[in-house]
N, CA and C atoms of all chains as a GROMACS GRO file, in nm:
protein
  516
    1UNK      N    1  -1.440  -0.044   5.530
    1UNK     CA    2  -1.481  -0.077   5.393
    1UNK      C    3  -1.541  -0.217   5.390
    2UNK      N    4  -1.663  -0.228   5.332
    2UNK     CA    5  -1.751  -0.372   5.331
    2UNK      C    6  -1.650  -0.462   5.185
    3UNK      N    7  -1.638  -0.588   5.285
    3UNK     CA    8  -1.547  -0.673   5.164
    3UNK      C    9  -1.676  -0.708   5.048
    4UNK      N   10  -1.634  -0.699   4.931
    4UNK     CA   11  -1.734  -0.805   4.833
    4UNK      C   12  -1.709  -0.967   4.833
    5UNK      N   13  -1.763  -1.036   4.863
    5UNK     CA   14  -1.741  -1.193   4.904
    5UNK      C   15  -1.784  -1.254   4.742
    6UNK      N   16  -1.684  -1.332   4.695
    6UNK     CA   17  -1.700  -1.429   4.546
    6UNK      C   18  -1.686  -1.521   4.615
    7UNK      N   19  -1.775  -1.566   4.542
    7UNK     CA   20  -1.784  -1.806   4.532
    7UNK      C   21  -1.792  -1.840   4.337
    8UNK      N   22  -1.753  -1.934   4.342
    8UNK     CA   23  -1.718  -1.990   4.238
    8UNK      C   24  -1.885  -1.992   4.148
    9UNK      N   25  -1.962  -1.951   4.222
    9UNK     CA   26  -2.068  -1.963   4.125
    9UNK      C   27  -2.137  -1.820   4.119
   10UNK      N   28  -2.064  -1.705   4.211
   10UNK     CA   29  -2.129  -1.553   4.139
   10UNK      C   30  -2.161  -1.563   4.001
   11UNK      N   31  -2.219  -1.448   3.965
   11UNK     CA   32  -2.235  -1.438   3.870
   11UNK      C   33  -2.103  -1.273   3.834
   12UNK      N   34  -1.958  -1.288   3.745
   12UNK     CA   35  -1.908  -1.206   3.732
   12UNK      C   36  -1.933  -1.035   3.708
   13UNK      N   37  -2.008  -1.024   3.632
   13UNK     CA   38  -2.079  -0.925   3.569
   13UNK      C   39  -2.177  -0.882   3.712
   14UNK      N   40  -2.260  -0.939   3.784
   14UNK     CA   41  -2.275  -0.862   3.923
   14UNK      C   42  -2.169  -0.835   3.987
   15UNK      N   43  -2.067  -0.935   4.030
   15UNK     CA   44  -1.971  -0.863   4.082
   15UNK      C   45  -1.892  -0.717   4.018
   16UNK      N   46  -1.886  -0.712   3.914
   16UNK     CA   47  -1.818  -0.622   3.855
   16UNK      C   48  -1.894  -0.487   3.856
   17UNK      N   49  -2.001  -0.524   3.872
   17UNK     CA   50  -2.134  -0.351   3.927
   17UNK      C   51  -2.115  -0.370   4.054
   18UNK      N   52  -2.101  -0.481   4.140
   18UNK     CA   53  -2.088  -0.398   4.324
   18UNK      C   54  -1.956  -0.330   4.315
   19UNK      N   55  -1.803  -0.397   4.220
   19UNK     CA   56  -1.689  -0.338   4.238
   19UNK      C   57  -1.690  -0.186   4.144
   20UNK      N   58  -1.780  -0.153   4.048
   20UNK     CA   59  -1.816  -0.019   4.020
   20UNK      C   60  -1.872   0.081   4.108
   21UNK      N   61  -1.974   0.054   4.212
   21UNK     CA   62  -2.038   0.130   4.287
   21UNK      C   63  -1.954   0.112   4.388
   22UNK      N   64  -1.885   0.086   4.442
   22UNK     CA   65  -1.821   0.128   4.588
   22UNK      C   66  -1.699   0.180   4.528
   23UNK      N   67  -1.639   0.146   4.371
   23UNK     CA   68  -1.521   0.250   4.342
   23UNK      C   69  -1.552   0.369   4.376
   24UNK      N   70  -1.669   0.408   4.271
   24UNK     CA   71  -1.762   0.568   4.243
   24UNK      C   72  -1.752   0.621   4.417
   25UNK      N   73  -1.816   0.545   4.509
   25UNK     CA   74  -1.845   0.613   4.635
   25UNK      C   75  -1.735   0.633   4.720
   26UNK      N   76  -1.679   0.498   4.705
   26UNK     CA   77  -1.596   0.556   4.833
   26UNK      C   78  -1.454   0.532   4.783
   27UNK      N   79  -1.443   0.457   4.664
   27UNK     CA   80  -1.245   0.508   4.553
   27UNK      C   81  -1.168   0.363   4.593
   28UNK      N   82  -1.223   0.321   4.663
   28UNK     CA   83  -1.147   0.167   4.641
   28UNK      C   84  -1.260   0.103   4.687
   29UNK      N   85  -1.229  -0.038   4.661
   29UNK     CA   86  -1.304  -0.169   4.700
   29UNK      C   87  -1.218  -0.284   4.733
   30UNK      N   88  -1.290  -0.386   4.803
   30UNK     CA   89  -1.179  -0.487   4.828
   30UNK      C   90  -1.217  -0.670   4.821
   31UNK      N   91  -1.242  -0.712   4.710
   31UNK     CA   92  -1.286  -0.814   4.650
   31UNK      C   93  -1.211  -0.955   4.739
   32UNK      N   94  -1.298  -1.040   4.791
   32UNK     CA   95  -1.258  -1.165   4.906
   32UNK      C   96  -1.280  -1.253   4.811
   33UNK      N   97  -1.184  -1.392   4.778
   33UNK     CA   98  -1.242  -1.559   4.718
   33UNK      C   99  -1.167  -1.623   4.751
   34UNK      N  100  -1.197  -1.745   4.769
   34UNK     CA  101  -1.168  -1.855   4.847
   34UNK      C  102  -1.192  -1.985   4.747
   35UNK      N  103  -1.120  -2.027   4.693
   35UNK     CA  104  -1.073  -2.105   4.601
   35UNK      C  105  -1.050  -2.067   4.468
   36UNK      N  106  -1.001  -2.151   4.365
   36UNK     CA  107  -0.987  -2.152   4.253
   36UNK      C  108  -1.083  -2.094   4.159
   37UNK      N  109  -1.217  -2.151   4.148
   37UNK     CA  110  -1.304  -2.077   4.069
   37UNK      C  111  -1.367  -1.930   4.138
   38UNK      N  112  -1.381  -1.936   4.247
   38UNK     CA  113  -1.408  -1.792   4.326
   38UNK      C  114  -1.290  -1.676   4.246
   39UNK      N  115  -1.203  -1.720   4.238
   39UNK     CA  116  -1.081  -1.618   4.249
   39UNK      C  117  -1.102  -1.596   4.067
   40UNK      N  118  -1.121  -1.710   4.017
   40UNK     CA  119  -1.120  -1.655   3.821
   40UNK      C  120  -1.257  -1.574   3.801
   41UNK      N  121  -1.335  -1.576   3.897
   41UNK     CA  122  -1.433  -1.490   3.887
   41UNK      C  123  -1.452  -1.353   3.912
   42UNK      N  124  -1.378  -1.338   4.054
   42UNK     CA  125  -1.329  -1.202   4.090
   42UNK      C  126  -1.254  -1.144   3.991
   43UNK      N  127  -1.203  -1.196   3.911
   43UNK     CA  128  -1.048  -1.156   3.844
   43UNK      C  129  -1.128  -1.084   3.709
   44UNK      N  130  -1.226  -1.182   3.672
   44UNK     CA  131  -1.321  -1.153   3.563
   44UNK      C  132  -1.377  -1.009   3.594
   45UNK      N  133  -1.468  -1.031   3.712
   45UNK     CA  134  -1.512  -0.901   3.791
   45UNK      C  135  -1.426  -0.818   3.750
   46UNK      N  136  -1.314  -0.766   3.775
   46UNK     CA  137  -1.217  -0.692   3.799
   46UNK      C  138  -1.189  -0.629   3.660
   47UNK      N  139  -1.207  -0.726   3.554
   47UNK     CA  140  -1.154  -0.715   3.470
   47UNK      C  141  -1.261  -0.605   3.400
   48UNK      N  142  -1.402  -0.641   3.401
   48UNK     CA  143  -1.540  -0.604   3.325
   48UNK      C  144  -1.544  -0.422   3.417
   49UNK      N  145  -1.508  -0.457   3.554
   49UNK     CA  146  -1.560  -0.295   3.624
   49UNK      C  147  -1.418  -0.183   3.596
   50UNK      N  148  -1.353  -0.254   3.561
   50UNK     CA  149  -1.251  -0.163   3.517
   50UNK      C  150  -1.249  -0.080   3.359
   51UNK      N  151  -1.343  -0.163   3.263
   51UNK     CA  152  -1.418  -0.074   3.176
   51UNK      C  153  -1.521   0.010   3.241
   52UNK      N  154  -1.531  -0.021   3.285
   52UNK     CA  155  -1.684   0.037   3.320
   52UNK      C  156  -1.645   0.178   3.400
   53UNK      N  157  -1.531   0.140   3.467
   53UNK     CA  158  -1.482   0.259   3.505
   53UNK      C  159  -1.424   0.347   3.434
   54UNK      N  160  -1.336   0.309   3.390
   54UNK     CA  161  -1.245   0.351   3.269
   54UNK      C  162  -1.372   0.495   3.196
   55UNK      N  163  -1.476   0.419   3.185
   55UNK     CA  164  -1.567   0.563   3.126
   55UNK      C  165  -1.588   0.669   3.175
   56UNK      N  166  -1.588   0.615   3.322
   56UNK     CA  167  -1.590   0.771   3.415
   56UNK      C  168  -1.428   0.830   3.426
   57UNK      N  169  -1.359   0.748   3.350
   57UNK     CA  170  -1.192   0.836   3.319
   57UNK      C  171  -1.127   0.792   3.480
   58UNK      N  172  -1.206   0.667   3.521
   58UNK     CA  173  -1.084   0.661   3.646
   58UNK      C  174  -1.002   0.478   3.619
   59UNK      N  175  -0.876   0.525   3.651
   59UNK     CA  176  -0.769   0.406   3.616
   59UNK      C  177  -0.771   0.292   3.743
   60UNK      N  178  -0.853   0.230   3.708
   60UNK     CA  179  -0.833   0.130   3.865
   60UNK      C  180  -0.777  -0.002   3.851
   61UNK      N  181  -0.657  -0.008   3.932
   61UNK     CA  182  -0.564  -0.115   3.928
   61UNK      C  183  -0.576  -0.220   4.077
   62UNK      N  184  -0.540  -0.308   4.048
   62UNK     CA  185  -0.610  -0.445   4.131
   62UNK      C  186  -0.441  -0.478   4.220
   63UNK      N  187  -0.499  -0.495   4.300
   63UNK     CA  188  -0.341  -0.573   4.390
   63UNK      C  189  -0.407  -0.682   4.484
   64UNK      N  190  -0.364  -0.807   4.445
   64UNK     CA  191  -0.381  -0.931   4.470
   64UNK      C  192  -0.294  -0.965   4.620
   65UNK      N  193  -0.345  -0.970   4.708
   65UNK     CA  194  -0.276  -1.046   4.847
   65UNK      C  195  -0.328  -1.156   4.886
   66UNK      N  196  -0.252  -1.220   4.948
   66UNK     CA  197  -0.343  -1.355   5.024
   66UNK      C  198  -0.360  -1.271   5.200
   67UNK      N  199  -0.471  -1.353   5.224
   67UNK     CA  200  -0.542  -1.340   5.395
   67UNK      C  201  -0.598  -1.404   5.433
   68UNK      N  202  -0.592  -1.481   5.572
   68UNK     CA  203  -0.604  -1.541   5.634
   68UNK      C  204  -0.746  -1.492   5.710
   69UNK      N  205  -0.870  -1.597   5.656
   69UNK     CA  206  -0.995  -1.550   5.664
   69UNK      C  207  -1.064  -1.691   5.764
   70UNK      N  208  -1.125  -1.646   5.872
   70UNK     CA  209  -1.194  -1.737   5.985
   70UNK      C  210  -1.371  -1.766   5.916
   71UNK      N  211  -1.366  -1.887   5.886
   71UNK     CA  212  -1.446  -1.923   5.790
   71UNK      C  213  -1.554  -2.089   5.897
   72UNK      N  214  -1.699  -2.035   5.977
   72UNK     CA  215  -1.667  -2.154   6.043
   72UNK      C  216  -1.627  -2.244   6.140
   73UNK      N  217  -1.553  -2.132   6.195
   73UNK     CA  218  -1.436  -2.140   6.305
   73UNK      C  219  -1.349  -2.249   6.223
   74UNK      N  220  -1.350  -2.264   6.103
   74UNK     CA  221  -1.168  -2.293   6.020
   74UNK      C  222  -1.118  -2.166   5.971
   75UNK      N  223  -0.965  -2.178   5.988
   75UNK     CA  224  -0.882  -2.075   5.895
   75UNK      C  225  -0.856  -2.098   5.786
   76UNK      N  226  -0.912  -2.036   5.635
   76UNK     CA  227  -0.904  -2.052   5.521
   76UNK      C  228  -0.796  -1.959   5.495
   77UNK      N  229  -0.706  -1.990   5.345
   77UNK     CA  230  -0.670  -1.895   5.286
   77UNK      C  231  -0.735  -1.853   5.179
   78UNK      N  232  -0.761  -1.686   5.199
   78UNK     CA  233  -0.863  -1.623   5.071
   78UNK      C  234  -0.734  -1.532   5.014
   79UNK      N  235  -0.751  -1.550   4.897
   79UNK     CA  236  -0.694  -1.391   4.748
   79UNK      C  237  -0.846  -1.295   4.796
   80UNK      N  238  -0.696  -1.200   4.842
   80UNK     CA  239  -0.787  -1.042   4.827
   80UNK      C  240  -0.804  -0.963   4.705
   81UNK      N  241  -0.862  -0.896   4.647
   81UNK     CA  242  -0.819  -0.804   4.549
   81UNK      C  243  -0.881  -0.659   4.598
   82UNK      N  244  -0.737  -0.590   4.635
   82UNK     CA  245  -0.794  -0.472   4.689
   82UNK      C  246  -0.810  -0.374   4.534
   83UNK      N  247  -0.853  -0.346   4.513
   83UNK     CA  248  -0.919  -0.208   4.350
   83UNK      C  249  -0.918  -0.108   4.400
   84UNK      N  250  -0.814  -0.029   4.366
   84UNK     CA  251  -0.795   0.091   4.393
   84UNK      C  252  -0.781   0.217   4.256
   85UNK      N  253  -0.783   0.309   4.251
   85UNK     CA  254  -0.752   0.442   4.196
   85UNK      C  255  -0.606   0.446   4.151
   86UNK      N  256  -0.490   0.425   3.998
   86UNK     CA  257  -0.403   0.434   3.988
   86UNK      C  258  -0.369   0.518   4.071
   87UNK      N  259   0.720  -0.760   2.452
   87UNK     CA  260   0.740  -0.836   2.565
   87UNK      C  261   0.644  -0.969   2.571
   88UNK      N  262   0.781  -1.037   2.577
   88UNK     CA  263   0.751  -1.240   2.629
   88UNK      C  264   0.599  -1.216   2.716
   89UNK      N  265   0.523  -1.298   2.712
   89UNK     CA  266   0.435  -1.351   2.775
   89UNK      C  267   0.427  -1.464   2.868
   90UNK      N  268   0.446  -1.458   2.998
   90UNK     CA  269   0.463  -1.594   3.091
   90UNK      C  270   0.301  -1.649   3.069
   91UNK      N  271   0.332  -1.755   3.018
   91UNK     CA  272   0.226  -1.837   3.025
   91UNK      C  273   0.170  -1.940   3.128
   92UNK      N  274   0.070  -1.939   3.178
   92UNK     CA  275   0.039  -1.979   3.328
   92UNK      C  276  -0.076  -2.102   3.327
   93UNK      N  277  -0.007  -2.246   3.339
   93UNK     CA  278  -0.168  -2.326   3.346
   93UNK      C  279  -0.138  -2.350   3.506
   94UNK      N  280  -0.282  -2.426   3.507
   94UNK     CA  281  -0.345  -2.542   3.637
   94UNK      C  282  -0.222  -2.557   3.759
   95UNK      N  283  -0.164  -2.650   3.647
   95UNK     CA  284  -0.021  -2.713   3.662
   95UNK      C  285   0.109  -2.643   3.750
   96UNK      N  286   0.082  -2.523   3.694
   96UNK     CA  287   0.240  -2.376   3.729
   96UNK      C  288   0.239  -2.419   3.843
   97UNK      N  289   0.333  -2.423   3.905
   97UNK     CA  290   0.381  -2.363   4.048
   97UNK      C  291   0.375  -2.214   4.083
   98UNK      N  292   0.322  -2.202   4.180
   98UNK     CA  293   0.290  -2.010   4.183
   98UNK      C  294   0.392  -1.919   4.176
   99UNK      N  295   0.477  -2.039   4.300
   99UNK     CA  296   0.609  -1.956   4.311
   99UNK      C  297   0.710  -1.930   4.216
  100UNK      N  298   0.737  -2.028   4.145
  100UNK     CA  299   0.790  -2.015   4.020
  100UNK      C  300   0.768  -1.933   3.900
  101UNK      N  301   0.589  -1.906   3.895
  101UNK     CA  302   0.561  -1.808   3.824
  101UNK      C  303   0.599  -1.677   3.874
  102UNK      N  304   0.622  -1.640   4.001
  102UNK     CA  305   0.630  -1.546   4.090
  102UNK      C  306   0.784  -1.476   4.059
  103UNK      N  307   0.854  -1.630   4.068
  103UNK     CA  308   0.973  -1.584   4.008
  103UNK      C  309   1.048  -1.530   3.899
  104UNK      N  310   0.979  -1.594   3.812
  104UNK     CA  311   0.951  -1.556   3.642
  104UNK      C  312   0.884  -1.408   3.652
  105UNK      N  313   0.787  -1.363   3.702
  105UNK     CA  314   0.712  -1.229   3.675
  105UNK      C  315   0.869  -1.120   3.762
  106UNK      N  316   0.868  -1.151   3.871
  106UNK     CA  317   0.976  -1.070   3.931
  106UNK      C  318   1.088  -1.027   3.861
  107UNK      N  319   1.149  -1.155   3.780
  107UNK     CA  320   1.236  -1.099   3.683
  107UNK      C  321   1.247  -1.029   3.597
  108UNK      N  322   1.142  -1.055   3.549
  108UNK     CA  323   1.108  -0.940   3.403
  108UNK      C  324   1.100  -0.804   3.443
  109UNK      N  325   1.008  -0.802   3.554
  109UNK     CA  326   0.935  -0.638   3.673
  109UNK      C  327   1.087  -0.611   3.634
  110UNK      N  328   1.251  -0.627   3.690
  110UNK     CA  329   1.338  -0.616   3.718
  110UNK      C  330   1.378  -0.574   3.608
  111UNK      N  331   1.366  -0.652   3.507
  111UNK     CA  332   1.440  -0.621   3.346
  111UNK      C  333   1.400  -0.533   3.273
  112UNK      N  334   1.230  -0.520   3.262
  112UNK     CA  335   1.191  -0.468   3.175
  112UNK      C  336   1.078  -0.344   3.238
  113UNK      N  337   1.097  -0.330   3.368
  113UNK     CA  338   0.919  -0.304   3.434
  113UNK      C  339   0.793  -0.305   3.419
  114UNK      N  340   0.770  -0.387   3.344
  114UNK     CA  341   0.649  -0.466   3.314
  114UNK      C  342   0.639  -0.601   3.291
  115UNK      N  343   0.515  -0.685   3.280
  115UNK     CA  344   0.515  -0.809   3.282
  115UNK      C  345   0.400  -0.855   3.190
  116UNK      N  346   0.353  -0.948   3.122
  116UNK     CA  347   0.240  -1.015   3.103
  116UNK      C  348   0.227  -1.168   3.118
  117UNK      N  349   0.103  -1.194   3.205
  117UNK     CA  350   0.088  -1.285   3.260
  117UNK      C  351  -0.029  -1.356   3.156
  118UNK      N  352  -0.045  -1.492   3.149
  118UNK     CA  353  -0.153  -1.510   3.028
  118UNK      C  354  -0.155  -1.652   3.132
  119UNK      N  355  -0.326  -1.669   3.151
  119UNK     CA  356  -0.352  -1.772   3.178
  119UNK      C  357  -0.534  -1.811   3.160
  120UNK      N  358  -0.540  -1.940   3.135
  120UNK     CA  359  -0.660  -1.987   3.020
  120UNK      C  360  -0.730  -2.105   3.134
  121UNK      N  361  -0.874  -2.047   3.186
  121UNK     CA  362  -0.927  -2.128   3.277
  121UNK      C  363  -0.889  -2.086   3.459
  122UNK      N  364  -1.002  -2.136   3.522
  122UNK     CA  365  -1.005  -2.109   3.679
  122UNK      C  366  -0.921  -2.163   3.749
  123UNK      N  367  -0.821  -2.262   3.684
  123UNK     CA  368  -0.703  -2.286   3.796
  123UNK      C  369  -0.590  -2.233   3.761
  124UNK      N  370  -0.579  -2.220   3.605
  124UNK     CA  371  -0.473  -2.090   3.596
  124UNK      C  372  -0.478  -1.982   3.626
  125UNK      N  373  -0.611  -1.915   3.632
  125UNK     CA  374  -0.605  -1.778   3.688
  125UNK      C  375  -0.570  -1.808   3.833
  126UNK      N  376  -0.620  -1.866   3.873
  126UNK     CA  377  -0.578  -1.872   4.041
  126UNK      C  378  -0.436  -1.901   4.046
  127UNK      N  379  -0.379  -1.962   4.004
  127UNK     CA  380  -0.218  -1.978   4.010
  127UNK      C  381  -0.118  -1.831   3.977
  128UNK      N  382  -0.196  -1.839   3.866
  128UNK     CA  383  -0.154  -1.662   3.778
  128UNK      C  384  -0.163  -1.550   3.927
  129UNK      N  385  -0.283  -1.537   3.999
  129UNK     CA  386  -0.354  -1.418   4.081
  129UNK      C  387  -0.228  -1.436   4.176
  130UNK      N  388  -0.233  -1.575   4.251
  130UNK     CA  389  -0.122  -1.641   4.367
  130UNK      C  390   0.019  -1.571   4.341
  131UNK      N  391   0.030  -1.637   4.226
  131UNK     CA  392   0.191  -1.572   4.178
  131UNK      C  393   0.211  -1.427   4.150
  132UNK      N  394   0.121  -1.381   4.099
  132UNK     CA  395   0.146  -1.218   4.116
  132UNK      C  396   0.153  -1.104   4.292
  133UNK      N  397   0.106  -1.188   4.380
  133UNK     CA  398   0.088  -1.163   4.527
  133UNK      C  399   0.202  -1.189   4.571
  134UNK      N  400   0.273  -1.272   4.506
  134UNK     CA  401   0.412  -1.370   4.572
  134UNK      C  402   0.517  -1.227   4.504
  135UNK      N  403   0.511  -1.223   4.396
  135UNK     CA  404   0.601  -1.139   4.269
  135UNK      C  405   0.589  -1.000   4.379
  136UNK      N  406   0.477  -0.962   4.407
  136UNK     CA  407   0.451  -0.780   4.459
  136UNK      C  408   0.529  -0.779   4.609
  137UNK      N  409   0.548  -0.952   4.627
  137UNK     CA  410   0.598  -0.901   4.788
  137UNK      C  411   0.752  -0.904   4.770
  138UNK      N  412   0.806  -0.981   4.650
  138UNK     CA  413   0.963  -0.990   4.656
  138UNK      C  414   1.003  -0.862   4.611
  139UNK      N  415   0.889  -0.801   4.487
  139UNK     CA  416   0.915  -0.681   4.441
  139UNK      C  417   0.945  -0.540   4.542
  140UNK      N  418   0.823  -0.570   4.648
  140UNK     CA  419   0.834  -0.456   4.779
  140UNK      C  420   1.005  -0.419   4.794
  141UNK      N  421   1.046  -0.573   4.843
  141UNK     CA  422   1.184  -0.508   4.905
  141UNK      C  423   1.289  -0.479   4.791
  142UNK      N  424   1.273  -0.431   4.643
  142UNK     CA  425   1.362  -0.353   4.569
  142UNK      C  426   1.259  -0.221   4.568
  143UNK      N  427   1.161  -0.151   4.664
  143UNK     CA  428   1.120  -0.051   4.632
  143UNK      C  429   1.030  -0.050   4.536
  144UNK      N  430   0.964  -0.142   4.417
  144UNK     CA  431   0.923  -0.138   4.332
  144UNK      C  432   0.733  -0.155   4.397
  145UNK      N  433   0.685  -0.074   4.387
  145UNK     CA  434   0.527  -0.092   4.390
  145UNK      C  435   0.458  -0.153   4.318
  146UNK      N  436   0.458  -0.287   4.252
  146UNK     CA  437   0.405  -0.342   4.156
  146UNK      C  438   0.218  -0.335   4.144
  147UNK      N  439   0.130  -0.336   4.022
  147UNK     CA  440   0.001  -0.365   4.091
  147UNK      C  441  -0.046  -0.430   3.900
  148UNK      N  442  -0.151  -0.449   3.937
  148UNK     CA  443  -0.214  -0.579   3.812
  148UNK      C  444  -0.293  -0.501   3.741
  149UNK      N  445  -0.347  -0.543   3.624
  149UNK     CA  446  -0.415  -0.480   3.546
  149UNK      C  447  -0.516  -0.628   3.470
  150UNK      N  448  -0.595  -0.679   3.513
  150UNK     CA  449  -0.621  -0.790   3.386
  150UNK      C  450  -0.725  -0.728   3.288
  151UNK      N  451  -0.696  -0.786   3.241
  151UNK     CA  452  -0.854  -0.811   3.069
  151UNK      C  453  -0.866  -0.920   3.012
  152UNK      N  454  -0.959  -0.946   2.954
  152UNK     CA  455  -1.025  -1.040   2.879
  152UNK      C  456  -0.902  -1.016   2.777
  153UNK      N  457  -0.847  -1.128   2.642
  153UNK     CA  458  -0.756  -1.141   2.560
  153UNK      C  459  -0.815  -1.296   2.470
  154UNK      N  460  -0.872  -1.289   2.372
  154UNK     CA  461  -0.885  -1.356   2.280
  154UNK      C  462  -0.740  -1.435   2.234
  155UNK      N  463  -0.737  -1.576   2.227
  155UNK     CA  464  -0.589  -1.611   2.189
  155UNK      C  465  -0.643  -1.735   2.088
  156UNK      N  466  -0.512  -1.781   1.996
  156UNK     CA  467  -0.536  -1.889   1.931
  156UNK      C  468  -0.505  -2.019   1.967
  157UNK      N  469  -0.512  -2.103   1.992
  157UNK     CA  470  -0.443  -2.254   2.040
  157UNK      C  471  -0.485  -2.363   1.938
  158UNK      N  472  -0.393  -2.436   1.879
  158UNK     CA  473  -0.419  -2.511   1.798
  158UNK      C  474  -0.544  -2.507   1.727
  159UNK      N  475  -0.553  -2.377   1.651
  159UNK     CA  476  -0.661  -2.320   1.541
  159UNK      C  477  -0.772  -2.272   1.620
  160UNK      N  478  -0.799  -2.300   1.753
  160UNK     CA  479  -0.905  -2.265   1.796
  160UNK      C  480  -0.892  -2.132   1.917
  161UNK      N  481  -0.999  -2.061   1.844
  161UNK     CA  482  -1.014  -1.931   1.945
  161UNK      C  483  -1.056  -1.947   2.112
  162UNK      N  484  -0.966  -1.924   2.212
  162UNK     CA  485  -1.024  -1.886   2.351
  162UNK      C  486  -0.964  -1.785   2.392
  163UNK      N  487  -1.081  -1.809   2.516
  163UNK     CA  488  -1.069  -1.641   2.576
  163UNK      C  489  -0.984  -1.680   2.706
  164UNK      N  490  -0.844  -1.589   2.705
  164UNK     CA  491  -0.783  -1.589   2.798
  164UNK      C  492  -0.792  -1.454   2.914
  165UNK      N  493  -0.734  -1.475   3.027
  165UNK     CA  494  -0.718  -1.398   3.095
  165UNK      C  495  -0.596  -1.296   3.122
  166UNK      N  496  -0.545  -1.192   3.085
  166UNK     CA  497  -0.424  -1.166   3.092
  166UNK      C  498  -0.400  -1.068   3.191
  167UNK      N  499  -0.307  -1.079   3.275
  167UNK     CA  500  -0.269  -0.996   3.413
  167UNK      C  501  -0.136  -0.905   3.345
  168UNK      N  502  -0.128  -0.750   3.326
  168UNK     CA  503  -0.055  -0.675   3.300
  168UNK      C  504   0.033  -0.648   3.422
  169UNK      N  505   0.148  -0.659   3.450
  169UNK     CA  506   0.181  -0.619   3.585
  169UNK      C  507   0.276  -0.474   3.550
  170UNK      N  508   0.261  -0.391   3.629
  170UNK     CA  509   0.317  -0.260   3.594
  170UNK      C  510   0.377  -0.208   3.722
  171UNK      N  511   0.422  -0.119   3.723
  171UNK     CA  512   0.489  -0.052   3.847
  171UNK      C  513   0.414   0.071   3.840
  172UNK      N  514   0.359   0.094   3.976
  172UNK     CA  515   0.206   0.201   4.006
  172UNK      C  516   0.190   0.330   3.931
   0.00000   0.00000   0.00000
């Protein structure tokens, strides 16, 4: 599964159509950010494609992990948000 | 149901601890936090909450939306993380 990568300056509302189209295709998605504003953006994302889904009648719920992402050759910590299918 | 309220400031873990309890009491949670470093604290602490939750068996997963709130007369838009059991 291709991660969706947020930075603090996406634009939410695109993110929230790539996390619509890979729900539709393939039933989960898995949203990567790496700091503070990255992550209120994803969250936003999350928030907007889950209407959006909601119309096609599917319930998609978000589960937040941290992961240890090689950024650079540094180890960052990124919030995942895997979006899945209640 | 109480609303844990989440700024900048929170400690994650502490929020983590606060959300866990309630999961426990009530099986559900609401998380409310206003701006990109509370959501990130809010997102953190709910990752922390799903892993203490794992070992009582409980599958926890997030739900956010947009939430209009009042603060000293003035309207903002908060972020609110529903936490539910799957």
């Amino acid at each position: 599964m291709e991660v969706i990568k947020v930075s603090a300056k996406s634009r939410f509302t695109s993110v929230a159509g790539a996390i619509t189209g890979v729900m539709r295709e393939v039933g989960r998605a898995e949203v990567q950010a790496i700091g503070a504003g990255a992550v209120n953006q994803a969250v936003k994302a999350v928030a907007i494609a889950r209407n959006y889904l909601q119309q096609d009648g599917i319930d998609a719920i978000c589960i937040p992990h941290f992961a240890e992402v090689c950024i650079d050759n540094q180890e960052r910590t990124s919030i995942k948000l895997l979006v899945e299918k209640r």
